[in-house]
MARKEMI-570117 format. One record per residue: z, x, y of N, C-alpha, C in turn; residue in three letters. Coordinates in pm, whole numbers, plus 50000, padded with zeros to 5 digits. Example, Ala and Ser with C-alpha at 12.3 -4.5 7.8 and 13.67 -1.06 7.14 Angstrom:
<nodes>
507805131949431507805123049550507805132049670ALA
507085128549775507145136749894507875129050003SER
</nodes>
This chain:
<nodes>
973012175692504974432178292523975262166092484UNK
974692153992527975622144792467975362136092331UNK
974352144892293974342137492101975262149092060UNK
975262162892077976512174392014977932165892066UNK
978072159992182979412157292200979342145292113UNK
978502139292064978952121692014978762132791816UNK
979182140391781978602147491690977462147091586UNK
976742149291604975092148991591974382161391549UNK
973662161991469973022178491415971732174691514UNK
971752183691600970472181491662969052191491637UNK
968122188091633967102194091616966112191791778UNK
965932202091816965112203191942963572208491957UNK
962202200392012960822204991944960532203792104UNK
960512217692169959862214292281958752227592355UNK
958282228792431957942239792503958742248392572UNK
958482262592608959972269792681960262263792816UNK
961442260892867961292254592975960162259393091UNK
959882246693142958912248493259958872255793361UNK
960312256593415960892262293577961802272093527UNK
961852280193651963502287793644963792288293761UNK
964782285593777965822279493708965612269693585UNK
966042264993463966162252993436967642248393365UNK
967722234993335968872230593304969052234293184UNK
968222234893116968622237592963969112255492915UNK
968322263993068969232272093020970452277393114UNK
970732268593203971762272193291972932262493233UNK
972482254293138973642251993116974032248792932UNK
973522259792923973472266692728973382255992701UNK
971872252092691971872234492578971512237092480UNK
970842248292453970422257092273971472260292188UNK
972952261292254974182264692152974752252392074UNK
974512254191961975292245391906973842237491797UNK
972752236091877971722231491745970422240891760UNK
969722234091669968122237091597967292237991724UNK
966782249291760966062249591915964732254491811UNK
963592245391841962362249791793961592256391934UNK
960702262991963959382263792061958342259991986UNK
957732247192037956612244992005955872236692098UNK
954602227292045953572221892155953702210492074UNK
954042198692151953292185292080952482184892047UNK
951362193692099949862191592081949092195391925UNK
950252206891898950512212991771950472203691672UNK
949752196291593950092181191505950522189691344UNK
950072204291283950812208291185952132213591214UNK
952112222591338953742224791367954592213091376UNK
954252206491462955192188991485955452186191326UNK
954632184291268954932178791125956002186491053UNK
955692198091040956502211790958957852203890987UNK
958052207491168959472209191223960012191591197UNK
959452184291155959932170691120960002170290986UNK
959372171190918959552169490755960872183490741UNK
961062199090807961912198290782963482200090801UNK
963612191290978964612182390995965182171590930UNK
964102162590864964702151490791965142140990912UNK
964822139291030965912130391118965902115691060UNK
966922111191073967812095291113967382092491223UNK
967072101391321966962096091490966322101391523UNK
965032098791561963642104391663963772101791846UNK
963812107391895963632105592045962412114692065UNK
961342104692102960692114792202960582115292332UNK
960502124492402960142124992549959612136792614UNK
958882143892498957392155092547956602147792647UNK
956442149592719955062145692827955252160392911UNK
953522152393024952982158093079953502148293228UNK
954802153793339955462139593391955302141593493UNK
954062146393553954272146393721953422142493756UNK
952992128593841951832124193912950772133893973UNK
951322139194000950812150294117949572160394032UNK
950592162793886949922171693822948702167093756UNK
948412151593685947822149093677946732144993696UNK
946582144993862945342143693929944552158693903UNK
945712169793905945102183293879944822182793733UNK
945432181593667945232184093525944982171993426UNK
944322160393456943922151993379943842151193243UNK
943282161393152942792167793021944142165592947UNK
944812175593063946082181092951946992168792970UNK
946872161893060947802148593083948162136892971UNK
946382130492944946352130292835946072133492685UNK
946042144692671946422152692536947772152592485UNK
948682155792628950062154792609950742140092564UNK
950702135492657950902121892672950822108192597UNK
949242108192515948632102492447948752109692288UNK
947832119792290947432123092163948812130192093UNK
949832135592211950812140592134951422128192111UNK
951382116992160952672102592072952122102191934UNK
950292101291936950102100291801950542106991695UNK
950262120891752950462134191649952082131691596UNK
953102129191672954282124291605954482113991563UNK
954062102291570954062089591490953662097491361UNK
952282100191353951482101391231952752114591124UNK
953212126891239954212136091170955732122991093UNK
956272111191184957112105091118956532099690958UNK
955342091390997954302088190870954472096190740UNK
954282110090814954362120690652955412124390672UNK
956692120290706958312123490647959192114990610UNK
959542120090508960332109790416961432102790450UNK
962022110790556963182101990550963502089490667UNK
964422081390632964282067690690965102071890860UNK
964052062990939964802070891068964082061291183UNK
965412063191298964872049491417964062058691520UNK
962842055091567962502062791645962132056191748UNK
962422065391896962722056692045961482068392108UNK
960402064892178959712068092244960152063592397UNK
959912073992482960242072492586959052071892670UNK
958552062192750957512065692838957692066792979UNK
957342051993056957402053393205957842039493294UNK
958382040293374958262026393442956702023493541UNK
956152034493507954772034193579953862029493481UNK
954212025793372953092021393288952002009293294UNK
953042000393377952581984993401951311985593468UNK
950651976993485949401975693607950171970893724UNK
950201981093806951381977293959950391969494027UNK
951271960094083950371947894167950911952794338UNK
951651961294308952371963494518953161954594501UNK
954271942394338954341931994450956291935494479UNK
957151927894488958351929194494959061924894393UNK
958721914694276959251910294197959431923994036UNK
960401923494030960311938193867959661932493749UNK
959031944693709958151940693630958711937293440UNK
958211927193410959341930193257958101931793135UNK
958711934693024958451943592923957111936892877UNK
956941922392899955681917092803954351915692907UNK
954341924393019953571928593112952611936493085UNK
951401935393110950181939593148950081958493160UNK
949291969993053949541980893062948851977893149UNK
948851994993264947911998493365948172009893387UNK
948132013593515948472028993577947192030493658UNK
946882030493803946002038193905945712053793843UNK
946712061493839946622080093823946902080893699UNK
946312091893633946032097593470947992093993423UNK
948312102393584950102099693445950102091493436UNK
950352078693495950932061793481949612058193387UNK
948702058793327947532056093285948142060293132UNK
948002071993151948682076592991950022074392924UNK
951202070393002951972063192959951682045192896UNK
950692041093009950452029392949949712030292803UNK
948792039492826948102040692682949182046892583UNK
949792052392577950972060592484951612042092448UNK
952152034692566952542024292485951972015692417UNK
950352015992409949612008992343949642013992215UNK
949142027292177949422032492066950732028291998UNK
951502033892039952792025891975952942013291918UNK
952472004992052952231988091949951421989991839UNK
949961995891835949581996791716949831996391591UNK
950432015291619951402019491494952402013391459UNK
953202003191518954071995791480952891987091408UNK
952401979891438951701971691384951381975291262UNK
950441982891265949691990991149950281991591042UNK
951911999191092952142012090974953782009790966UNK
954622001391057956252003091051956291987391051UNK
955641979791067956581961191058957241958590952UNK
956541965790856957181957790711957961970090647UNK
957771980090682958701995390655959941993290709UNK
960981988690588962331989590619962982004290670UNK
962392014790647962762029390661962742031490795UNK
961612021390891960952035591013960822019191128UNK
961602023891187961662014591315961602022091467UNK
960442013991557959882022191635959622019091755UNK
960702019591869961312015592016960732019292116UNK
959922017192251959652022092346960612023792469UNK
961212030792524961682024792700961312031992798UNK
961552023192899960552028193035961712026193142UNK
962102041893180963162040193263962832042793426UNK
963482036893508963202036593582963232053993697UNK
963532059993794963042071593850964472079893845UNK
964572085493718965882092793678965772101693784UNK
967102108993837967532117793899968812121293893UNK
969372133993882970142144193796970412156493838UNK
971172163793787971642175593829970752183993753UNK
970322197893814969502203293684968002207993651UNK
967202195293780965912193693724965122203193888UNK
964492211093852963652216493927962522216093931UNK
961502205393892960362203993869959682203394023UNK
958442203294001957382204894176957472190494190UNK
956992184394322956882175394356957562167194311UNK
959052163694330959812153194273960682157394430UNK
961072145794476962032145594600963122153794618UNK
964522150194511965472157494455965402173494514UNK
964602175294403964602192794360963842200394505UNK
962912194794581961892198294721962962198694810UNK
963922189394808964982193794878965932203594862UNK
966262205694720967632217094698966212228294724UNK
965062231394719964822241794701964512247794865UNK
963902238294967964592239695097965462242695128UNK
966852231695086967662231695145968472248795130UNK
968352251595019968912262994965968412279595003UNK
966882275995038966172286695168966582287095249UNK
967622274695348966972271695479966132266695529UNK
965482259495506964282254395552964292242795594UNK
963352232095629963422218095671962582216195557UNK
962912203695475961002195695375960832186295440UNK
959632186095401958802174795484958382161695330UNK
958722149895405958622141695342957242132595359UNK
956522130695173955142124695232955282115895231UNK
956022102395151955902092495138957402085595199UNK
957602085495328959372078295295959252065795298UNK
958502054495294958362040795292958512038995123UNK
958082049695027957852043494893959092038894840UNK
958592025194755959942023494715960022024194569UNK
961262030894481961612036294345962422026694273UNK
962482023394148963972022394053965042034494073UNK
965842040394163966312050394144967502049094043UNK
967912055893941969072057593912969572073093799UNK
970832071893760970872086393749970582087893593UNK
970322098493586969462101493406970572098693324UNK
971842094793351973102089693240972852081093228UNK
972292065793306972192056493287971202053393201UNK
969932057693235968792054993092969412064492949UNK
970002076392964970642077392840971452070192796UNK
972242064792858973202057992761972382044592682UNK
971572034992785970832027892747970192027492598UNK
969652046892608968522046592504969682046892367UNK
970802052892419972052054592295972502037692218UNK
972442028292333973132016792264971212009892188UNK
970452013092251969182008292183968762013491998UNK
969202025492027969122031691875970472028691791UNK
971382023491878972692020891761972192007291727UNK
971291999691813970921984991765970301986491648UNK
969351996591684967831995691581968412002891464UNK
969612010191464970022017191312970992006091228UNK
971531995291287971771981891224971041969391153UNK
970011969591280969311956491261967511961791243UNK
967291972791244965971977491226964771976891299UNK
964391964491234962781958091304963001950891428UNK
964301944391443964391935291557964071940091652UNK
965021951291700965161957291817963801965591866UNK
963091966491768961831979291741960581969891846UNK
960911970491959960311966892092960141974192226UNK
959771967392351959501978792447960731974592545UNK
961221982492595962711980392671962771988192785UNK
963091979692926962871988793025964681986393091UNK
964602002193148966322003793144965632012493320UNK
966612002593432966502004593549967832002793649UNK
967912004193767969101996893807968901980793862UNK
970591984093966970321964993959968951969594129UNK
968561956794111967921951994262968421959394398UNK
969931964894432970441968294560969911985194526UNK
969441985994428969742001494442967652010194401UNK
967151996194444965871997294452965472005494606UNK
965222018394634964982018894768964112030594824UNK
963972026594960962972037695024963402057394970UNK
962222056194951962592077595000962882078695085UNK
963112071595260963522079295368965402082895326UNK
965632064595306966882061395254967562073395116UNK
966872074795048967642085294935967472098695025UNK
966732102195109966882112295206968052119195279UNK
968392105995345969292106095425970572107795391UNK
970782100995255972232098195201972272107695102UNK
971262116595047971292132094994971762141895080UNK
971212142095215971702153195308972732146995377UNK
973442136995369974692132495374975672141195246UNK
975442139895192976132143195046975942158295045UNK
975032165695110974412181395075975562186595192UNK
975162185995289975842190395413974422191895536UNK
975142202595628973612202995761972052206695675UNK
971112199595724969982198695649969162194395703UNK
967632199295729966932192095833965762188295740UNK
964992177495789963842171495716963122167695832UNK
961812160295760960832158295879959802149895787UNK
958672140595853958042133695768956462140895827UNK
955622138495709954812147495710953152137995643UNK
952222143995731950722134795667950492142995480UNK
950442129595392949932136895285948952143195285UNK
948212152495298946842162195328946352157195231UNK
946642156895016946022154594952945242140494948UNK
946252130994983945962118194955945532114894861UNK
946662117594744946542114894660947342102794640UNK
946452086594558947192074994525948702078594447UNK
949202070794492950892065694452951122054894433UNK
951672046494387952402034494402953442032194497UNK
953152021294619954202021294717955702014894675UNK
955092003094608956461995394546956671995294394UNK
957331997394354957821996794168959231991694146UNK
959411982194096960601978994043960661973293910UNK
961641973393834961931968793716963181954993718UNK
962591950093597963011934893565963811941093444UNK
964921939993430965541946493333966861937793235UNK
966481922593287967641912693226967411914193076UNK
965891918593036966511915792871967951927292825UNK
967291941892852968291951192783969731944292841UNK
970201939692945971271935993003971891925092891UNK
970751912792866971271905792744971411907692650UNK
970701914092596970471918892380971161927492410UNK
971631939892447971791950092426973141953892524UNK
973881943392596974871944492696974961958692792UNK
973471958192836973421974792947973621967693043UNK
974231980193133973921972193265974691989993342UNK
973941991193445974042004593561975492000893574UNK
976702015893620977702015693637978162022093770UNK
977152033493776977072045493885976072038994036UNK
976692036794116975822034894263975382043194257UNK
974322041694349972862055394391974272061494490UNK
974872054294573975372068494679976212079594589UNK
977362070994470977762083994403977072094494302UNK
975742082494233974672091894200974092102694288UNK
973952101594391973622112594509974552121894522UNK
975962117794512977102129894523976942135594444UNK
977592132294306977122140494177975812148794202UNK
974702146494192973972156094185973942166594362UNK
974192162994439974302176094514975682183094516UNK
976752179794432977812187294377977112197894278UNK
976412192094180975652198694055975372207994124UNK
974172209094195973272221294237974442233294353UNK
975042221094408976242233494497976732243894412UNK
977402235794284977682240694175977572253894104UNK
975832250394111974992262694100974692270594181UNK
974352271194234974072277394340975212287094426UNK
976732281794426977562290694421978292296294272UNK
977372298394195977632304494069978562300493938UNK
979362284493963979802281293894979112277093765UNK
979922273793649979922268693489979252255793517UNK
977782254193523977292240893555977362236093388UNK
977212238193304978182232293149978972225493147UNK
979942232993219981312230993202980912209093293UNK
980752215093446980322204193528979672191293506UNK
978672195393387977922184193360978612180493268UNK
979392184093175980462179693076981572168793131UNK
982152175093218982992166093339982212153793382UNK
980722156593469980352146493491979902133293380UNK
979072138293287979232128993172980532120193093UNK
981772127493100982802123193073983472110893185UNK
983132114993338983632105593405982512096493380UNK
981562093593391980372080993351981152075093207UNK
981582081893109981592074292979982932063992994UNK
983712074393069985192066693130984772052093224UNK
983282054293337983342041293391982802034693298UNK
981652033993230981002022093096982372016493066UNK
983412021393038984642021692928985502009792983UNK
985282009393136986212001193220985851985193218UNK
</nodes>
């Protein structure tokens, strides 16, 4: 929605959405460009639908993105994750035309130590669970192929970032905090919370977009420079517990009951994660605009939104517009 508003021919290569509800079709994101259905995994389709787009601008961000799922589904975790970054590197490889491409991975990629200090970009891959595991490996590949096949290719310059725990209006995926709540809250119900001590990068999915927007206006100037790994998070105050984004969600929702709850699976997590994020702040003059508490309003406006049947389009249009107005200030 906001490469059509910055005017942009967009071309879209994804699977049908996951959930339904979802954002993309509650709030017509197929009008206006190139909507493909396909599989990353697909390495002749991927190619087709790239050689014939022609893009200037690659974003990827196909994955397989839920911790949870990947303890269940390992295989497909990394197939997705991994073998599909390759399958599109190798699809940019066989297309001709000259173009910046920004891979998106994880702020879970690092080898988490538990400690408190954020982690920065020339850090150690890792990951405990298949997802954070396969993002780290997805960014290894990448260094490669940069290595390999784009250093000295003036045409094809090739960006990683690792944003910190986006949250948004829109997203209904399983096991993500956010959405466990609107989908309670919106039953009636109480959720039960497994982890409220963990602590996140929280911030809202405008902020790593805009990020990834001023990163590719770098790399379509200056090329190779910028063609590095870049992690886009908030500041330090807005690092915080799940009980805390809890509380100040059903502040923002209205009456709402919760409760904390034994994980049965016990399945590993990472308790602490934070990001070190002074480079993009220097090279690249980012820096978070939106507090987590009005990030919290906004999105339980969004889903009210929905949920009493309004133009969530229209809404997220508004909301994007007031974000571009604060950057602006």
């Amino acid at each position: 929605m906001w490469l059509k508003k910055l005017g942009a021919e967009v071309t879209g290569y994804a699977l049908e959405p996951a959930t339904t509800p979802s954002l993309f079709t509650a709030a017509c994101v197929s009008d206006g460009m190139c909507s493909i259905i396909g599989d990353v995994r697909d390495r002749k389709g991927l190619a087709n639908a790239m050689k014939e787009a022609k893009p200037e601008v690659v974003v990827h961000m196909a994955a397989q993105a839920l911790v949870r799922d990947s303890y269940r589904h390992p295989v497909e975790t990394y197939e997705v994750n991994v073998m599909g970054t390759v399958y599109l590197l190798e699809a940019i490889r066989d297309c001709d035309s000259a173009c910046s491409v920004l891979i998106i991975t994880s702020d879970k990629c690092y080898e988490n130590q538990e400690r408190e200090a954020g982690y920065s970009e020339d850090e150690p891959m890792g990951g405990f669970d298949p997802y954070s595991n396969s993002k780290g490996c997805a960014e290894l590949v990448v260094s490669a192929y940069r290595q390999s096949f784009f250093t000295t290719d003036q045409q094809v310059a090739v960006a990683t970032a690792r944003a910190g725990n986006v949250i948004g209006g829109g997203d209904w995926s399983k096991d993500r905090l956010i959405p466990d709540m609107v989908r309670a809250f919106t039953a009636g119900e109480s959720v039960c919370i497994r982890n409220p001590d963990a602590v996140r990068p929280w911030q809202h999915v405008f902020e790593a977009l805009h990020g990834y927007l001023l990163l590719l206006e770098k790399m379509e100037k200056h090329t190779q420079i910028f063609a590095q790994g870049w992690n886009f998070g908030p500041e330090d105050i807005d690092a915080k517990d799940v009980a805390w984004i809890v509380k100040h969600f059903v502040a923002g929702w209205g009456d709402a009951d919760w409760s904390i709850e034994c994980d049965a699976e016990q399945l590993h997590e990472a308790h602490t994660l934070r990001l070190n994020c002074s480079k993009a702040r220097r090279e690249l003059d980012w820096r978070p605009v939106v507090d987590l508490e009005l990030a919290l309003q906004w999105i339980a406006d969004w889903y009210r939104s929905f949920y009493g049947g309004e133009d969530v389009a229209l809404l997220s249009q508004q909301q994007l517009e007031e974000f571009q107005k604060m950057v602006a200030t």
